[in-house]
N, C-alpha and C positions, 0 to 999 in steps of 0.2 A: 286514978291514973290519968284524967282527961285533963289536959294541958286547956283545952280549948274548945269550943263549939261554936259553929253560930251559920249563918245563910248571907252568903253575896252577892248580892243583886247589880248586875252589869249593865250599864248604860249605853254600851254599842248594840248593835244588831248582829246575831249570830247568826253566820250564812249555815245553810242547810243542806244536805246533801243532795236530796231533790229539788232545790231552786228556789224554798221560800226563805224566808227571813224571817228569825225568833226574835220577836220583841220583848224588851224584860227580860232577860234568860237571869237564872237565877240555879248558884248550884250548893246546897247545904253541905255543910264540912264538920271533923273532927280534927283535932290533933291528940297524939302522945307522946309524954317527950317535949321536946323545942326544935320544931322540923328548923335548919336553916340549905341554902345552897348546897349542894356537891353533896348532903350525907342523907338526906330524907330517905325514907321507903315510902312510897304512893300505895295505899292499900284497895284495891277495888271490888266491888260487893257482887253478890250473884243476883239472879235473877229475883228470888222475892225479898232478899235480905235490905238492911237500910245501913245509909252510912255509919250507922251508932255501931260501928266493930264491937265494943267491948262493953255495948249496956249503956246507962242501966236494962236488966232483963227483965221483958215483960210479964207481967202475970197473966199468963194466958198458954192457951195449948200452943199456939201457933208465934212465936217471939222470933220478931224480924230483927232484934238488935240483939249483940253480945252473941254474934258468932265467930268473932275469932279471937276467945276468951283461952284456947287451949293451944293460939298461934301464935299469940302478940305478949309479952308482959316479962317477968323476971323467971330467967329460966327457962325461957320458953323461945320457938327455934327464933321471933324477932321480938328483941329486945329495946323495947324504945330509951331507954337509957344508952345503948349502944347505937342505936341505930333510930332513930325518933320519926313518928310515922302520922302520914298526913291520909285519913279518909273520907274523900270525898262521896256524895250521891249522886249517881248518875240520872243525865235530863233523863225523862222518864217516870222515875221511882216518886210514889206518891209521899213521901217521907221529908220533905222539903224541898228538893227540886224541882223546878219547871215542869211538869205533868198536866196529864189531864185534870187531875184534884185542885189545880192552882189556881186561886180567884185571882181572875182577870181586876187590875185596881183602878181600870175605866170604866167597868161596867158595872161592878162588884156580884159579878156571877161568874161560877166555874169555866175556865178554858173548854173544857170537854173538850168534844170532838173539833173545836173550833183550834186546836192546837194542830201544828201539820203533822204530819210520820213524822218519827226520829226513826235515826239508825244508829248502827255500832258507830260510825264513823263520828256522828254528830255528839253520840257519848262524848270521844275520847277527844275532838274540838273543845266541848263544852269541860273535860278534866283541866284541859292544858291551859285553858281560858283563867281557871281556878288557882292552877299552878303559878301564871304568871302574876298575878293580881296579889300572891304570898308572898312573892318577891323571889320566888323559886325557878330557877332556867335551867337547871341540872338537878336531877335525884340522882341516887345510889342504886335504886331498883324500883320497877313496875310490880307490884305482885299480884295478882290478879285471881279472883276463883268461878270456873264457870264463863258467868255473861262478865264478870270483870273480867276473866283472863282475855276476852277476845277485846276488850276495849285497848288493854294494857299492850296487847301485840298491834294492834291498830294503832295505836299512838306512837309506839316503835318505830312505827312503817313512817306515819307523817312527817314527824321529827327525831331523825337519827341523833341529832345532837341531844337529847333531851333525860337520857338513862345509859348509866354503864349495864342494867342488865333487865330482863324481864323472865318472871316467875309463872308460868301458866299453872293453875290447880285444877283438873277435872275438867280440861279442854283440849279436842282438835281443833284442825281449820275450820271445821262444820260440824253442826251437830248430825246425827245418822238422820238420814231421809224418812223414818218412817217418826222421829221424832220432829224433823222440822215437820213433818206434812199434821201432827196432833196441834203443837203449838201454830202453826199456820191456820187450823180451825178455831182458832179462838174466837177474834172478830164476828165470824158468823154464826157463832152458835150463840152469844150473849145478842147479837142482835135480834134472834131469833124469840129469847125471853122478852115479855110483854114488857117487864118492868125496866129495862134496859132503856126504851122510850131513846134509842140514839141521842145516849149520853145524856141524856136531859134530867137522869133520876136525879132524886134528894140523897142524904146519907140515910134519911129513913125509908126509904122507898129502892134500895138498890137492889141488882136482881142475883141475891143470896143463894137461890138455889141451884142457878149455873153455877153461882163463884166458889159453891162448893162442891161441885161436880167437878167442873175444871182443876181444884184443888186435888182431887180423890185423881183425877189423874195421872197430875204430875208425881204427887208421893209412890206410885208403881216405878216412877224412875228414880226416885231417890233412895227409898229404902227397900232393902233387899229383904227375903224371909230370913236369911240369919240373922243379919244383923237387925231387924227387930227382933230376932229371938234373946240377943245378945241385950239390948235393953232393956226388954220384959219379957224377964224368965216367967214370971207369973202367968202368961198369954194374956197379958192386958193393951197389946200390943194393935188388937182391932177398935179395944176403945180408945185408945190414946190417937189414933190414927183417923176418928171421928169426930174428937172433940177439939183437932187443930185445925180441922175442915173446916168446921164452923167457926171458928176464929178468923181462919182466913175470910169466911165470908162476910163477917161483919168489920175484920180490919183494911183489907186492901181491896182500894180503888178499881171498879169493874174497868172502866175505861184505861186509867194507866196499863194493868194488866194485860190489857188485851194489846195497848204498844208495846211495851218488852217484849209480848214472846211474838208479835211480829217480829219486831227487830233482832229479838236473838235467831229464831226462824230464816231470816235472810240474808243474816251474816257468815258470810267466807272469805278471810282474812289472809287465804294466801297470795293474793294477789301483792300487798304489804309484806311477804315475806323477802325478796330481794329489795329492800331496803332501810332493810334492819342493820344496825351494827350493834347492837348491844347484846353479848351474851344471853341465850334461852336458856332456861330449864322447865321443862316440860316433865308433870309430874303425873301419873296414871294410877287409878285403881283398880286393882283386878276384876272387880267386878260391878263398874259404873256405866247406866246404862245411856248416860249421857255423854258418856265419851268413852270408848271402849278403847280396852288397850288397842288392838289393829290399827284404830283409825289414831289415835296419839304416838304408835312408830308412822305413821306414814307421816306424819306431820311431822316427826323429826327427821324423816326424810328429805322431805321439800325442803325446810330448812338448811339442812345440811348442804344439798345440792345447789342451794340458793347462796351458798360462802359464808353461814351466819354460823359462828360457833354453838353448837346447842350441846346437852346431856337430856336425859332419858332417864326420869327413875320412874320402876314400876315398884309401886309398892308393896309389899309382901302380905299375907293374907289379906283379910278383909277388905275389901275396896268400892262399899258403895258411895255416890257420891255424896251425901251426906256424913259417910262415915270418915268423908278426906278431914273435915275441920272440926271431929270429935275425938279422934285417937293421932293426936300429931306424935308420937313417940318414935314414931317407924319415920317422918321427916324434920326432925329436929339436928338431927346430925349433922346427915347431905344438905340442908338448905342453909344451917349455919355456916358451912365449909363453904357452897357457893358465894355467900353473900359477901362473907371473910375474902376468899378469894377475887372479889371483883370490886373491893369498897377499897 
């Protein structure tokens, strides 16, 4: 179903949110479908996922592409035939974007730490950067899941003119405090490992045994004890949840990662909320610990308060947030009827 692939290398300088200036900024894309003007869907990835939405799927415990195989295709709640979808990678993500992983092609050594902060904001700069260069100045909808949903409402907020709607999956304005303050210890705990060397390691030398400790903590927030029960009835459910550890630790980038979850860590995007015009829909699962339903009504609060038309779906059992983009059955409806209604 891949219409397209490939990485676009920009020749301005992309200002920054904190004051520096990205030279080379460069953002890897998909398409499905034949994204043109006014009917695209921008699809945006989460925090460890890669622009590859729909594969090919890795062979490996931990497969950062082909996670929105049961959101995106024939049948399913977006339909690139009907609606054709552009996913780009966010600056950041070591999967082709501008990152830490990214050889510098004056020095021909890695950016590392020698890249500045990113933030949400400069994500959703560096999507629209993407947008325009496709020849695209209006989509259909923002969809976003996670650390995309907070880029896709930040971009809302920059440019009103730029989407009739925006889709958050498995996002408030912020993440809960006691999880920004884990992902806020990243930084220092890899610096802390010897082999981390401030960025400086090789891909053979990188410091694996944080990156899987850090790994082992995040999946406490994505999967839930049912719903690994629900995957593996057999209770194979601790060894499956050990051998994506160490996947992660030999596939994704110490350095990048430790900028995501800064930046997802220091993103609150309601400030962006009074000046949105584009239709929300703010989507919750029961029991995701990355955004809990509380904090995703109050967010459809602010919004609301703030004049932007939003809805509220909570979704009916199960709701870890990994389980938001494995069982789409229960948002296949409502998100069709949204997108129908705003296209």
């Amino acid at each position: 179903m891949i219409q397209a692939t490939g990485i676009h290398l920009f020749t301005a300088l992309l200002p920054l949110e904190e004051g520096e200036l990205l030279r080379n900024p460069q953002v890897a894309w998909e398409t499905y479908g034949e994204p043109c003007d006014g009917k695209a869907v921008v699809l945006l990835h989460d925090l460890s996922h890669s622009h590859r939405a729909l594969g090919p799927v890795e062979d490996s415990a931990y497969r950062p592409s082909g996670w929105a195989r049961e959101l995106v295709g024939p049948g399913r709640p977006i339909d690139p035939a009907v609606t054709p979808v552009v996913a780009p990678g966010l600056l950041g993500s070591p999967f082709g974007s501008t990152s830490p992983a990214t050889v510098d092609p004056e020095t021909g050594e890695r950016l590392g730490l020698n890249l500045p902060p990113l933030t949400v904001l400069d994500m959703a700069r560096g999507v629209s950067a993407l947008l325009r260069a496709r020849g695209l100045s209006h989509v259909r909808a923002l969809v976003g899941v996670g650390l995309g949903a907070h880029v896709a409402l930040r971009l809302a907020g920059l440019f009103p003119d730029l989407s009739d709607a925006v889709v958050a999956i498995g996002a408030a304005r912020a993440l809960p405090e006691g999880v920004r303050e884990r992902l806020g210890l990243v930084w220092q705990l890899l610096r802390a490992d010897p082999d981390f060397r401030e960025g400086l390691y090789s891909p053979q030398t990188a410091p694996r045994k944080t990156m899987r400790r850090l790994r082992q903590d995040v999946q406490r927030l994505l999967y839930g004890r049912e719903y690994l029960s629900q995957l593996h009835p057999g209770g194979d459910a601790a060894r499956m949840l050990e051998a994506e550890a160490d996947a992660f630790a030999e596939t994704f980038d110490a350095a990048s990662w430790a900028m995501l979850c800064s930046a997802y860590a220091g993103s609150d995007v309601a400030d962006s909320f009074s000046r949105i015009r584009a239709r929300v829909l703010l989507v919750a699962g029961g029991s995701d610990a990355m955004a809990p339903v509380n904090r995703v009504r109050d967010t459809y609060h602010l919004l609301s308060a703030a004049g932007v038309s939003t809805r509220l779906l909570e979704l009916p059992g199960q709701g870890d947030h990994a389980a938001l983009l494995t069982d789409t059955e229960r948002l296949r409806a409502p998100l069709g009827d949204f997108l129908r209604r705003v296209g």
